[in-house]
C-alpha positions as CSV (number, residue, x, y, z in Angstrom):
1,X,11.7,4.9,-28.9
2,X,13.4,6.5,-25.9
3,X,11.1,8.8,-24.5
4,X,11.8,11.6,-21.6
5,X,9.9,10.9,-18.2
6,X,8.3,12.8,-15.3
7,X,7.6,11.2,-12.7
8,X,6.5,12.9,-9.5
9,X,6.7,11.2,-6.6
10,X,9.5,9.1,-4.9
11,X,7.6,6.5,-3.3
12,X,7.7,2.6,-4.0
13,X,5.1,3.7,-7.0
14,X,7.3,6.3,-8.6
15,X,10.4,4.7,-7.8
16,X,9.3,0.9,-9.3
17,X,7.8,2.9,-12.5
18,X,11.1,4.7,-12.7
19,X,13.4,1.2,-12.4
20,X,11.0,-0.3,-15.0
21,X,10.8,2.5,-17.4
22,X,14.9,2.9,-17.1
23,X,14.8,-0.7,-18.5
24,X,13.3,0.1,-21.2
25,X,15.4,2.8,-22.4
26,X,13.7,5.6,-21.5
27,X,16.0,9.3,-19.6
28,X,13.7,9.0,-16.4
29,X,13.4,11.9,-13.9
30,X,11.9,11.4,-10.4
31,X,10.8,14.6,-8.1
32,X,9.6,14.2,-5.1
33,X,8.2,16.7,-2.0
34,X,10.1,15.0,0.8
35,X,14.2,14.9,1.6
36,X,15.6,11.7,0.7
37,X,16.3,10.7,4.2
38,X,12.4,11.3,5.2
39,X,10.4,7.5,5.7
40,X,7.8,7.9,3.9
41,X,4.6,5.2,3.4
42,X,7.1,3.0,1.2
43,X,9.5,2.3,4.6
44,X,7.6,2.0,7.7
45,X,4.6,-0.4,6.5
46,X,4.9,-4.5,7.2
47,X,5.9,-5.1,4.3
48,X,3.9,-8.1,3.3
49,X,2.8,-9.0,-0.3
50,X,-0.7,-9.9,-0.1
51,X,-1.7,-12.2,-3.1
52,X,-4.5,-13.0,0.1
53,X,-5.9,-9.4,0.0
54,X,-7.7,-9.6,-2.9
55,X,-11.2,-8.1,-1.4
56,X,-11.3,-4.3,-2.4
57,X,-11.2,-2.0,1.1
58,X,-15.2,-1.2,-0.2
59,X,-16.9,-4.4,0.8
60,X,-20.0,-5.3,2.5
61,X,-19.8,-5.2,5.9
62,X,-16.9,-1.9,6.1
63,X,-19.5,0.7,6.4
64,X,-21.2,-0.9,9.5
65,X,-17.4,-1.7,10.7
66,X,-16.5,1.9,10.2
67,X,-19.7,3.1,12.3
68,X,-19.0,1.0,15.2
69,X,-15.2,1.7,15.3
70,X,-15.0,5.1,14.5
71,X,-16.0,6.4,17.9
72,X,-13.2,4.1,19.4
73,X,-9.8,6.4,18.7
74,X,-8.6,3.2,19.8
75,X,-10.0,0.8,17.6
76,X,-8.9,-0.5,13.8
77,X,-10.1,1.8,11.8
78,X,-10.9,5.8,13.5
79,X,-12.2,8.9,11.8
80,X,-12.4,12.0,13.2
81,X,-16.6,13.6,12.7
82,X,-16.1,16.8,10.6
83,X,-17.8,18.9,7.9
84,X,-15.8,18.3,5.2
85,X,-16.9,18.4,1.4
86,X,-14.2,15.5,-0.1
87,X,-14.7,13.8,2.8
88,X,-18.6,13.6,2.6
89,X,-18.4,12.7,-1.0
90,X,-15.5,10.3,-0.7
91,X,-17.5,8.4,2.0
92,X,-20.6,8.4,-0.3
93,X,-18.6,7.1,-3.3
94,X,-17.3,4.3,-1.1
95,X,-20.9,3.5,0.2
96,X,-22.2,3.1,-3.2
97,X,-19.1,0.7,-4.1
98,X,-19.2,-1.1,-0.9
99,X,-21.3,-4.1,-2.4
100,X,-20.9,-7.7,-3.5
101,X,-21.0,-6.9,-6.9
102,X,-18.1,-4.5,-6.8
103,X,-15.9,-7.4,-4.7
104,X,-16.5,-9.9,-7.4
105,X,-15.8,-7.6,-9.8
106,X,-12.6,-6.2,-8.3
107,X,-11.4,-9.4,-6.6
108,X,-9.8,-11.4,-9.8
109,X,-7.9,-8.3,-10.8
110,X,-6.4,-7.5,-7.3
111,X,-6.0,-10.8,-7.3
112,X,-4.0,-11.3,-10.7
113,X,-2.0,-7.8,-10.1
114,X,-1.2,-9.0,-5.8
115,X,0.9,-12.4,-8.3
116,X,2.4,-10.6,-11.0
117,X,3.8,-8.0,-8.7
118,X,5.0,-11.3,-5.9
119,X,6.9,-12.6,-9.5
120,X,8.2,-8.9,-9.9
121,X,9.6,-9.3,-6.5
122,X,11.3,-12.4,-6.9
123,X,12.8,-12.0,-10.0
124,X,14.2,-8.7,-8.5
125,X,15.3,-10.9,-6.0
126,X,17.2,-13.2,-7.7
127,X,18.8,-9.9,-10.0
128,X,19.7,-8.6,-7.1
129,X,21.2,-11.1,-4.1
130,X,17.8,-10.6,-2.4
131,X,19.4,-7.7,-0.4
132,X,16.0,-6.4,1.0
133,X,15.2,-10.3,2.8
134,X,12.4,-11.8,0.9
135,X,11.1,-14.2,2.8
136,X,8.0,-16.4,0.2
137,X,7.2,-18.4,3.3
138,X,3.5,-17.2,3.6
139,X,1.2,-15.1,6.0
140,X,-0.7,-16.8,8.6
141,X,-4.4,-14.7,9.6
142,X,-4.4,-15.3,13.3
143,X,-8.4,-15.2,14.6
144,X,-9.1,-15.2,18.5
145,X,-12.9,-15.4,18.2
146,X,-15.2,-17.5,16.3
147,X,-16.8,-14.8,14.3
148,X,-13.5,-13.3,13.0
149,X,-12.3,-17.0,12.2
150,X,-15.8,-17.8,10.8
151,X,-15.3,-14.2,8.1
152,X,-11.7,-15.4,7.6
153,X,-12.8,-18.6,6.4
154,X,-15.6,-16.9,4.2
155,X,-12.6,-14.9,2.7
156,X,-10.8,-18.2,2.4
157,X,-13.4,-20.0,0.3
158,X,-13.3,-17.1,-1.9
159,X,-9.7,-16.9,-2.4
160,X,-10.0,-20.9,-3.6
161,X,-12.9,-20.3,-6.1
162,X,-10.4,-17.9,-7.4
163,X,-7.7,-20.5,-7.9
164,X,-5.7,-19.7,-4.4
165,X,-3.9,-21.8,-2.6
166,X,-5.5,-21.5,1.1
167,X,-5.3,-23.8,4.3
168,X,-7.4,-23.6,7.2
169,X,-6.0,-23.8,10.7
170,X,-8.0,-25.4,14.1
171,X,-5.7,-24.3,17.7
172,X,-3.6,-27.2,17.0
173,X,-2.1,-26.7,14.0
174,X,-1.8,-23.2,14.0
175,X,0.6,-24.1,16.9
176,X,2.4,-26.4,14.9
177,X,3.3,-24.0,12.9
178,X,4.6,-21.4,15.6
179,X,5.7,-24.0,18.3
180,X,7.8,-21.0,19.8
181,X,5.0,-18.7,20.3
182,X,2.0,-18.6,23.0
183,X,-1.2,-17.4,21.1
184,X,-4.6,-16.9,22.1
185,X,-6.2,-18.0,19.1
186,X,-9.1,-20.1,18.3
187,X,-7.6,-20.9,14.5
188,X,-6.7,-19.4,11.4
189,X,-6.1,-19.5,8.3
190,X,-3.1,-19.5,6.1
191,X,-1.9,-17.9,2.4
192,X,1.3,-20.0,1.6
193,X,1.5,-18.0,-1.5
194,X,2.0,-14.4,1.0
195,X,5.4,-13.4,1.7
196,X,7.4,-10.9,3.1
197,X,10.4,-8.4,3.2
198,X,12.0,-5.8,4.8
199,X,10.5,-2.8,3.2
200,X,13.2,-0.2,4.2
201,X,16.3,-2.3,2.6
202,X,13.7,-2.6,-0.8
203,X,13.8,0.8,-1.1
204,X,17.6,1.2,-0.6
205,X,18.3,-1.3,-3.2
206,X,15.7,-0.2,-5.6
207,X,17.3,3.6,-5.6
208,X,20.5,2.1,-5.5
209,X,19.9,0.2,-9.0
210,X,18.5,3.5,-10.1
211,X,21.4,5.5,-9.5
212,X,23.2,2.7,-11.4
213,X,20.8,3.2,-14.2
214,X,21.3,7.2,-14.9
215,X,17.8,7.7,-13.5
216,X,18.1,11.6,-12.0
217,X,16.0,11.9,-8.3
218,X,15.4,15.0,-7.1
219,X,14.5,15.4,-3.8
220,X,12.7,18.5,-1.6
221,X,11.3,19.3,-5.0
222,X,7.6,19.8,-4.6
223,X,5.2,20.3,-7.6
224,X,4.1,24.1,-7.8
225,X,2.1,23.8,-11.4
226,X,1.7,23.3,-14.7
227,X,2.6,24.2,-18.0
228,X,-0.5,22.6,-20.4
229,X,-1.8,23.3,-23.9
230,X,-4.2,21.7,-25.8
231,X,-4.9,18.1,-24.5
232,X,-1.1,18.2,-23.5
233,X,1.3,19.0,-21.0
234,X,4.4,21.0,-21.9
235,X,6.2,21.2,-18.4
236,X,5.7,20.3,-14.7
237,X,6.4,23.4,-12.3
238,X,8.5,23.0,-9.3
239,X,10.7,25.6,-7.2
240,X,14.0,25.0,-9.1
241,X,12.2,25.8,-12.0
242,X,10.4,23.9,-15.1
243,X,11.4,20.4,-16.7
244,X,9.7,19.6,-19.6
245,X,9.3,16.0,-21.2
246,X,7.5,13.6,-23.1
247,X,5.4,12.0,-20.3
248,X,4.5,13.0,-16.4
249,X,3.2,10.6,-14.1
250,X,1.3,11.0,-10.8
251,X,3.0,8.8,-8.6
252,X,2.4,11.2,-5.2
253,X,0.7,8.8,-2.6
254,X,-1.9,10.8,-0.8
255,X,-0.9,13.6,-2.0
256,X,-1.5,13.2,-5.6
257,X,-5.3,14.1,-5.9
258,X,-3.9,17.8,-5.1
259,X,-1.5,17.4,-8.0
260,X,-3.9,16.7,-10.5
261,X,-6.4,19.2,-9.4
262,X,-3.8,22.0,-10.3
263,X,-5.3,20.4,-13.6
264,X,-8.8,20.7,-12.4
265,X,-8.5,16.5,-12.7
266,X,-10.5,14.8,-10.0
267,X,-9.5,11.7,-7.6
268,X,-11.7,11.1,-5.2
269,X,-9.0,10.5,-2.4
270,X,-8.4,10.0,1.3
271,X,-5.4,9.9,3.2
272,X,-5.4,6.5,6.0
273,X,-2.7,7.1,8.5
274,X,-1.3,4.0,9.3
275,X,1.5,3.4,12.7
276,X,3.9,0.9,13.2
277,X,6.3,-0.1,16.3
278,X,9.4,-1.8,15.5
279,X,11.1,-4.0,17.8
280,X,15.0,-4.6,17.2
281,X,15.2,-6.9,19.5
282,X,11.7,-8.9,19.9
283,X,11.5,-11.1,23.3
284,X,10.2,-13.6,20.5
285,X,10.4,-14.1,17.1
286,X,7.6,-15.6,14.7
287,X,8.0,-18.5,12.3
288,X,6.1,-16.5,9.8
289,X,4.3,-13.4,9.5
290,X,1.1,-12.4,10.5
291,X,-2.1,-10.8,10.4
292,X,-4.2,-10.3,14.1
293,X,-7.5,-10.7,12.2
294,X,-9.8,-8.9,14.5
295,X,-7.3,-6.0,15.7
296,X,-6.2,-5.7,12.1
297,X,-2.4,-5.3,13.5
298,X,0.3,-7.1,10.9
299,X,3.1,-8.9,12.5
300,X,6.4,-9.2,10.6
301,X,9.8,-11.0,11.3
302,X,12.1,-8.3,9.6
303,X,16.0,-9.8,10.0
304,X,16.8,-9.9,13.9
305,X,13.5,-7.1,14.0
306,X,9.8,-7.8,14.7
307,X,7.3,-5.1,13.0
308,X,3.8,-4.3,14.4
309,X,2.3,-2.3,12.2
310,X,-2.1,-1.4,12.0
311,X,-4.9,1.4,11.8
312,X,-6.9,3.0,10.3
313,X,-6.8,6.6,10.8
314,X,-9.0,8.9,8.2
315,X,-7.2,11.6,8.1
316,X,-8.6,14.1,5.4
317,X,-7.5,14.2,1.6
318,X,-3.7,16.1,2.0
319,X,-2.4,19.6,0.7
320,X,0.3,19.8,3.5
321,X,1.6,17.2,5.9
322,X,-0.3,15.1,8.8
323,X,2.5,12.8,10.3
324,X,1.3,13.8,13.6
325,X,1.1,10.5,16.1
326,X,-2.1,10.2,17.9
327,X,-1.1,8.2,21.2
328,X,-4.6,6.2,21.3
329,X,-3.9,4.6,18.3
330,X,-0.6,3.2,18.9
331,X,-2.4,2.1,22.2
332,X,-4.7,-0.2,20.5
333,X,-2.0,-1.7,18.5
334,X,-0.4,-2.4,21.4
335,X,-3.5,-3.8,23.4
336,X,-4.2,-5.3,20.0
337,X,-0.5,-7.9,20.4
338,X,-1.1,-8.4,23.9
339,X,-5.2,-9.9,23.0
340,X,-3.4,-12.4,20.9
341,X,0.2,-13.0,21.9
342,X,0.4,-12.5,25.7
343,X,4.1,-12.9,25.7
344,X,4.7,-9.4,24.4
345,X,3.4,-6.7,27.0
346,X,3.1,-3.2,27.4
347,X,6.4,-2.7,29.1
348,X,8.2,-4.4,25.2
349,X,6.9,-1.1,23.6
350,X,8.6,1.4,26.1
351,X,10.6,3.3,24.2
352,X,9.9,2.4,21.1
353,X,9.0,5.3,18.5
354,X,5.8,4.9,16.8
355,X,6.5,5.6,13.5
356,X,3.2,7.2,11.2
357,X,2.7,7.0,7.3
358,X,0.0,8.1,4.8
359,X,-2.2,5.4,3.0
360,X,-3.8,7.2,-0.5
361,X,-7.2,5.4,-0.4
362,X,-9.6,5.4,-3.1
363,X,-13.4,5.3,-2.6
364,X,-13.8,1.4,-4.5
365,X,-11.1,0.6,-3.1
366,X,-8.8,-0.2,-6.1
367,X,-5.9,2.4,-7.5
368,X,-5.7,4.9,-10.5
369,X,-3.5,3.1,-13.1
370,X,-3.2,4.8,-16.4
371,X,-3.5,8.1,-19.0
372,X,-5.7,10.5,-18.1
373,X,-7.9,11.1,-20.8
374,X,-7.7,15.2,-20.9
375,X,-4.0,15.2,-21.8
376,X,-2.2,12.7,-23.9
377,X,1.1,12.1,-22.3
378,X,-0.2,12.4,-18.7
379,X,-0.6,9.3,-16.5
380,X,-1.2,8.4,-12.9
381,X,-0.3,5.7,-10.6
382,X,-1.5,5.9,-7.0
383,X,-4.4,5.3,-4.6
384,X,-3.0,1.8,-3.3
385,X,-4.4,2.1,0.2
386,X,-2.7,-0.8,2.3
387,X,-1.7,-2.6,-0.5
388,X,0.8,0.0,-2.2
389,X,3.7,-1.6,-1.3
390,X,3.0,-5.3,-2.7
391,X,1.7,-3.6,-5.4
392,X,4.5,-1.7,-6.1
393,X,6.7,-3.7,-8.6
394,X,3.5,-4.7,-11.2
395,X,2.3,-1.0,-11.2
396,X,6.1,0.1,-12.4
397,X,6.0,-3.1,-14.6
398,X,2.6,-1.7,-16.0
399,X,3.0,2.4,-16.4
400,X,6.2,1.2,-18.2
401,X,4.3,-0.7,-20.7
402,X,1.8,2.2,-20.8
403,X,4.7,4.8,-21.3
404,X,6.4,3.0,-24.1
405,X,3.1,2.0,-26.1
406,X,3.5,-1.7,-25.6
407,X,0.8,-4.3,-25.1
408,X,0.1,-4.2,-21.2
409,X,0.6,-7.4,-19.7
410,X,-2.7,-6.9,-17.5
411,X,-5.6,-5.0,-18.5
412,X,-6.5,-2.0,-16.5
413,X,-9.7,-0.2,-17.7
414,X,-10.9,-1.5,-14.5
415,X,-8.8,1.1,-13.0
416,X,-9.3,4.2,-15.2
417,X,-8.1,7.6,-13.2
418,X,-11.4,8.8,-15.0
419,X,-13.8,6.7,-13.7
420,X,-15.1,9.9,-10.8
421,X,-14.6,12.4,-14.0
């Protein structure tokens, strides 16, 4: 049955759930806050899909990385010292998940979901005449120090109990595979089943197809309230007025734990600022893509382009906007390239424009998929953190299946939006 959809937020969340939910019949409307033309978290990231990322961002080890990084603004991962309620109980919910358990637990799923969506992207793909330049070539994890080689590898035999394809790289054959590049590097590892696109051209075909589809996007048209009875929602509020429909979805990034409060609903959220620098015109260009373990900075081949993009920056759960760019971070991005790949320098970066987006980060680490249970036909579908962009196609793939009441191809009570109720 052809339903009527809400779906608030224009990201590669809303936008995938709106493409598959349009498939299946249903009159789909998409708001979002921002002007079209605004590049959002969905355009500037690396644009890698990450079957390796399977370990949730609340493992053992973060909180003791955190502490020594976050007096650093330069470093990987920075947070600010404040008093802030949602910010003390957000980092006290993600202390209590950071544990071995909780990976093991979490790891299959992110796992499972990092595939399905890589097969979502290739079919679409293949649909499509692979405008947006996916490249299924793998990721290499580039480690200039024994320790970070020696917690790569630990990832590594992980990722192969789990039925991953992994290789292990000494100096020597991590050259071999990027006999054009200089690295400092004492090994690596590499995740043949990674790939990697250009995220910008993604998005510009996906609203393309939508456009084609009947699929009505409204931008600069910001949520304002609610219309709700009992255990229902009868309308979403914005500026221009109310739309009423069958079913809303959350699909606002950061900003989507201030949505659902208007409802008094609670996620737990923080907002990770993460920068990237774009070359058009790279003095090299990579083989593959990659990850600088240690400086967490991604490196991706994007056409005749080279992305670097990296950080960490906690930056308080958002009610407004916080795109501001914080000069010491893309400083140790920067630094970061130069540690591993001494042919790029300072002096590549001059003029360059950093470019800053908004991470929605969960406590455990994993996203809110799926109804809330206060009202029947309302549904959320963010908290993605870095991985929000691989993700993107399977959590469209999934809210559709949720929306039209079909068997869901991947179980998700895992990732309840009620599970900090």
């Amino acid at each position: 049955m052809s339903k009527r959809i809400v779906i608030a937020g224009g990201g590669v969340i809303g936008l995938c759930t709106a493409y598959y939910a349009a498939e299946r019949g249903h009159r789909v409307t998409v708001i979002d806050r921002a002007a079209e033309s605004d590049l959002g978290c969905s355009y500037g990231n690396a644009g890698m899909i990450t079957p390796s990322h399977f370990v949730p961002l609340a493992a053992p080890g973060a909180i003791r990385l955190a502490l020594k990084w976050m007096w650093n603004p330069e470093s990987p991962f920075y947070m600010r010292p404040r008093l802030d309620r949602r910010l003390i109980e957000w980092a006290w919910k993600f202390q209590r998940a950071a544990t071995a358990e909780h990976v093991s637990g979490s790891a299959p799923l992110l796992l499972q979901l990092n595939l399905a969506s890589r097969g979502c992207f290739e079919q679409l793909a293949s649909e499509w005449g692979n405008p947006f330049d996916l490249t299924p070539k793998g990721i290499l994890m580039i480690c200039n120090t024994e320790e970070g080689l020696e917690h790569e590898m630990a990832t590594a035999m992980m990722g192969r109990a789990l039925g991953l394809p992994v290789e292990t790289l000494d100096a020597t054959q991590l050259a071999a595979m990027e006999p054009e590049l200089s690295m400092r590097a004492v090994g690596g590892i590499y995740f043949p089943k990674d790939a990697y696109l250009t995220p910008e051209r993604f998005m510009s075909a996906l609203i393309k197809r939508l456009r084609e589809r009947g699929v009505d996007l409204r931008w600069n048209t910001a949520v304002t309230g609610w219309h709700a009875g009992a255990g229902r929602i009868d309308a979403v509020m914005t500026a221009d007025g109310a739309l009423d429909a069958d079913e809303f979805v959350i699909c606002g990034g950061a900003w989507s734990a201030g949505i659902a409060r208007q409802l008094k609903l609670r996620l737990p959220m923080q907002a990770g600022k993460g920068y990237s620098l774009t070359l058009p015109r790279p003095r090299k260009q990579p083989a593959h893509a990659m990850i600088l373990s240690e400086a967490r900075v991604a490196v991706t081949p994007m056409g005749s382009a080279l992305r670097f993009g990296g950080t960490m920056e906690i930056t308080g759960e958002i009610t407004g906007t916080d795109l501001s760019i914080n000069p010491a971070r893309v400083r140790g991005i920067i630094k970061g390239v130069s540690k591993y790949l001494p042919e790029f320098t300072v002096d590549d970066f001059q003029g360059v424009k950093p470019w800053a987006g908004l991470r929605p980060c969960s406590p455990d680490g994993l996203p809110y998929i799926g109804r809330f249970q206060s009202f029947d036909n309302l549904s959320v579908a963010a908290g993605h953190a870095m991985m929000g962009f691989s993700l993107g196609p399977i959590t469209g793939k999934l809210m559709s299946e949720l929306l039209s009441g079909a068997d869901l191809s991947i179980p998700m009570s895992q990732l309840s939006p009620d599970r900090y109720a």
